[in-house]
C-alpha positions as CSV (number, residue, x, y, z in Angstrom):
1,X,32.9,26.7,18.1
2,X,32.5,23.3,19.3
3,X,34.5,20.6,18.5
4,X,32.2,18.1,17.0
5,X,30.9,21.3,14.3
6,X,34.6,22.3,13.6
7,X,35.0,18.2,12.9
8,X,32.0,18.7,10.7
9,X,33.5,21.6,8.5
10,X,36.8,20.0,8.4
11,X,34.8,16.8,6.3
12,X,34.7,16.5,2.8
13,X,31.3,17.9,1.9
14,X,28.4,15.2,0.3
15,X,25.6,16.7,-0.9
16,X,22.0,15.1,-1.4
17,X,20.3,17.6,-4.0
18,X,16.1,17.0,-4.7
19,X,15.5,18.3,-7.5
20,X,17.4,21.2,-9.1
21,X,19.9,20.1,-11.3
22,X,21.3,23.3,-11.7
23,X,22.1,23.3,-7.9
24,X,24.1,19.7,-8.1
25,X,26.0,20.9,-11.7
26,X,27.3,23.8,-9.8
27,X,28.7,21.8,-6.8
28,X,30.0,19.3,-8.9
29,X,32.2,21.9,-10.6
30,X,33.6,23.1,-7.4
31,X,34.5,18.9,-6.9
32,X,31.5,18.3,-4.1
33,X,30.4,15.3,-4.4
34,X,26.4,15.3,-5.2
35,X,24.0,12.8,-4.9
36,X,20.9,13.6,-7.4
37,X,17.4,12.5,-6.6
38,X,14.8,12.8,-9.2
39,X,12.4,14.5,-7.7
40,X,9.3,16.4,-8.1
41,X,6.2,17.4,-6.0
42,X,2.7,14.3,-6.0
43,X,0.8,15.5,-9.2
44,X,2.8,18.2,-10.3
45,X,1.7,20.0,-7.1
46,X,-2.3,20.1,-8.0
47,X,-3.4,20.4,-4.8
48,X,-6.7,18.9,-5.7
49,X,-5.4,15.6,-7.0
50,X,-3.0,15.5,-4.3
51,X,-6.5,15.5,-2.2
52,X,-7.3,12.7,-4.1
53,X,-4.7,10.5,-4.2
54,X,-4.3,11.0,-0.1
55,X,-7.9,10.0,-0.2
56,X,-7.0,6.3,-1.6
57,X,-4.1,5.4,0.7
């Protein structure tokens, strides 16, 4: 193992979590810090309006 990835594991973990809340909760019980963005895909994921909002930018 190298030494800059065995000084990566030996870090406090920090967590950035898009998304699933249920993924953050259950980190945050094991005392991980998570940072929880709000997230969810352009137009609910309607590829069609996604199409159409791309098309005005």
């Amino acid at each position: 193992m190298s030494e800059n990835f065995e000084e990566l594991l030996s870090n406090p973990l920090v967590v950035i979590n898009l998304g699933l809340i249920k993924f953050s909760e259950s980190l945050e019980k094991q005392s991980v810090e998570v940072l929880q963005v709000d997230w969810s895909p352009p137009a609910d994921g309607d590829q069609e309006m996604i199409d159409l909002l791309d098309a005005l930018l």
